[in-house]
LOPAZA-896449 format. One record per residue (C-alpha): z, x, y. Coordinates in steps of 0.001 Angstrom, whole numbers, plus 500000, padded with zeros to 6 digits. Each point is the difference from the previous one (the first is absolute). Layout:
<recs>
ZXY...
</recs>
This chain:
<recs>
500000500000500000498826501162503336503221499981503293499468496696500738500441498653496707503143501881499557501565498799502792499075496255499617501513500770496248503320501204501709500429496811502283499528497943496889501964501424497477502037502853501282497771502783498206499190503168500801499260501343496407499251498275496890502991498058499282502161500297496692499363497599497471496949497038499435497437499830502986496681498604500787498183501141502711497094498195501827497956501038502857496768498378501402499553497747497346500410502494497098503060501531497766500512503399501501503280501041497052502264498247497120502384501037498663502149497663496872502849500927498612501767499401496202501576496555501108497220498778503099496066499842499205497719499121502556496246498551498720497179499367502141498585496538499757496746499204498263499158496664501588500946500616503627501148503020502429503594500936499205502230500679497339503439499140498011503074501707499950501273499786496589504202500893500319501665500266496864503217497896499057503301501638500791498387502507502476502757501015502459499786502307503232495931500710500337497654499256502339496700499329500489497819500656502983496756497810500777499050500816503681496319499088501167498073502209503311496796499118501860498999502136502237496039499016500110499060497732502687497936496949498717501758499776496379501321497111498880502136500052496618501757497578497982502147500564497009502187498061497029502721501774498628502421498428497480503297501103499084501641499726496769503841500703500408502009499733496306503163499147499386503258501532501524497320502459501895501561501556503405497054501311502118498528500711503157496736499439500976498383501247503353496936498773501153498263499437503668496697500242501851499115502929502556496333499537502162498702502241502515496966498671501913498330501957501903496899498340500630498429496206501134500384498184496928502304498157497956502487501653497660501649497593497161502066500493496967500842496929498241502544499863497184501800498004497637502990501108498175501446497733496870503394500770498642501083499057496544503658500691500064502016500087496895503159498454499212502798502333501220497835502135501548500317501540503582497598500796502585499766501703503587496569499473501008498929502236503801497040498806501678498689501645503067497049499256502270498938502315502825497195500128502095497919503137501964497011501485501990498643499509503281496992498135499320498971496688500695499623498162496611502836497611498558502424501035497730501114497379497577502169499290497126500126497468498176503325499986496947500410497371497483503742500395497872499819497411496902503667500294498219500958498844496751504188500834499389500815498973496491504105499238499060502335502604502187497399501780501733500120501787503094497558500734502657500424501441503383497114500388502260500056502438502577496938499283502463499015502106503023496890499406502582501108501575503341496643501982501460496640499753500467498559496487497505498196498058502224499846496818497526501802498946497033501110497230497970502827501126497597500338496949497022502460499859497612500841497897497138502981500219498025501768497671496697502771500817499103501938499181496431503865499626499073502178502217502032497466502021501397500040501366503546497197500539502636500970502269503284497304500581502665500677502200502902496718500080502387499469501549503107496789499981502446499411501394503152496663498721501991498366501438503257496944499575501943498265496780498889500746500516496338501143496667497707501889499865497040500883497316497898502636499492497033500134497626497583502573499882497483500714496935497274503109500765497284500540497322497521503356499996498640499663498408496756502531501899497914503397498938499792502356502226502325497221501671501346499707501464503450498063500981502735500425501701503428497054500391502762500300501694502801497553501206502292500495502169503443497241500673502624499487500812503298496223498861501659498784502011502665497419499646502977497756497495498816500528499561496150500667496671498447502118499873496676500402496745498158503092499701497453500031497570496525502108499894498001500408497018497046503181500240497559500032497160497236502913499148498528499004498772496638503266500569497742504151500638501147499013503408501682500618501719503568497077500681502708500032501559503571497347500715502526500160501608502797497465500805503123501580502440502934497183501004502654499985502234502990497640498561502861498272502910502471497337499357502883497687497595498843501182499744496041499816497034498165501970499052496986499988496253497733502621499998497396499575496756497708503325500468497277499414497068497447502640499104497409499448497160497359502896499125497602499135498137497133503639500761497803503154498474501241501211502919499996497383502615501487501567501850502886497622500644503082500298501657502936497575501364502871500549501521503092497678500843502936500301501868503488497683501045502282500524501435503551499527503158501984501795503025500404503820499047501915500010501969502774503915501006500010498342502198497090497516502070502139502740500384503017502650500913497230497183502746498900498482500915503240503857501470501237499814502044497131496698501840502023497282497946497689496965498627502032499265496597499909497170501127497200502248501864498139502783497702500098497101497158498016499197502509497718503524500490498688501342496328500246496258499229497572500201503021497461503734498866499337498785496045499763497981501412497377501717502189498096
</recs>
């Protein structure tokens, strides 16, 4: 990989060598390194672009690493990947998009990640999107999260888009069975005239299952963000939502938290706030010496932290 590509691979996934473990690298559209391990396999598809990550039952402290780069102007790509997590499996999975455009057209990367989680089993799953180059073309990306948690489960989803995407629509679908638990943790940060929208639906089906959403973002200048998110209650089981936005200049943000209870006793609870910065915060800063910039900059990167 050429400078570029290694540094849009370090925004994404925190790598600056090849990483220990399973990885699959791809970059413009093509696999660029794999690596599998005794207990994880990773097999390209036959029928479509993409490939499944095969993690063995009882697999405990590994990681795999899935991270995708663009750097060609023009290119649009679009991949399925499907992962198969076994039983009583404790993993970490990183993935994320990095583009660089540097030119006049369009630069897209599509994807669509299903998760097959096994009973017992545990997952961390990092996703970062990131955004570069001084051209004039759009960058956009365009996720799709299907999850499946089977009896006891665990997911947390660790989602990060704070630079340089100037479109996306980030979908995700979760079910989850009996005592299973679903945590989502997403942050976005939009400038210029960039949009991003969310749209999350968790159906709680299992009994004493759980879910917590919660989402932090801060729109800048002219960007518009729009906020769903749909918890059904389908079974005796707990759900919370939650939408906290920081409005700049021009910004724009629409948070729509939806909760349907169809079990007496499904718990659901959503939250939303939306307002600018206060400004006892910048004078509290600014006699400290900040600037009025600086003093922004530190009140955002600790909203999103």
């Amino acid at each position: 990989m050429d400078a570029i590509q290694k540094e849009l691979l370090a925004q994404i996934a925190d790598l600056h060598e090849v990483p220990q473990g399973a990885y699959n690298f791809r970059v413009n559209g093509e696999g660029a390194g794999r690596r599998t391990t005794e207990h994880i396999d990773i097999v390209t598809k036959t029928d479509k672009p993409g490939i499944d990550i095969i993690i063995k039952p009882g697999t405990k402290n590994e990681s795999v690493h899935i991270p995708v780069v663009l750097s060609q102007s023009g290119l649009t790509d679009m991949v399925y990947n499907d992962f198969y997590i076994g039983e009583d499996c404790d993993v970490t999975i990183v993935a994320g998009c990095g583009i660089h455009n540097g030119g006049d057209q369009k630069s897209q990367h599509d994807g669509i990640h299903s998760f097959h989680i096994g009973k017992n089993a545990k997952v961390k799953y990092v996703e970062k999107h990131y955004g570069s180059g001084d051209g004039t073309g759009e960058r956009v990306l365009n996720p799709e999260t299907i999850v499946e948690i089977d009896e006891g489960g665990y997911m947390m989803m660790d989602t990060v888009q704070i630079k340089g995407v100037d479109s996306t629509v980030r979908t995700t679908r979760a079910t989850l069975g009996d005592k299973a638990t679903l945590v989502i943790k997403e942050k976005i940060m939009t400038h210029g005239k960039q949009f991003a929208k969310t749209d999350f639906v968790v159906d709680l089906n299992g009994e004493d299952c759980g879910a917590n959403v919660v989402s932090r973002s801060v729109a800048k200048n002219e960007s518009h963000q729009i906020f769903l998110s749909r918890i059904n209650g389908n079974n005796k089981c707990m759900g919370h939502t939650e939408c906290d936005a920081i409005l700049m200049d021009h910004g724009c943000v629409t948070a729509i938290p939806e909760l349907t209870a169809n079990h007496i006793d499904a718990s659901l609870i959503h939250e939303a706030a939306i307002g600018k910065i206060a400004g006892e915060q910048l004078i509290k800063l600014m006699t400290l010496g900040l600037t009025e910039q600086e003093a922004e900059a530190q009140i955002v990167n600790g909203f999103l932290k």
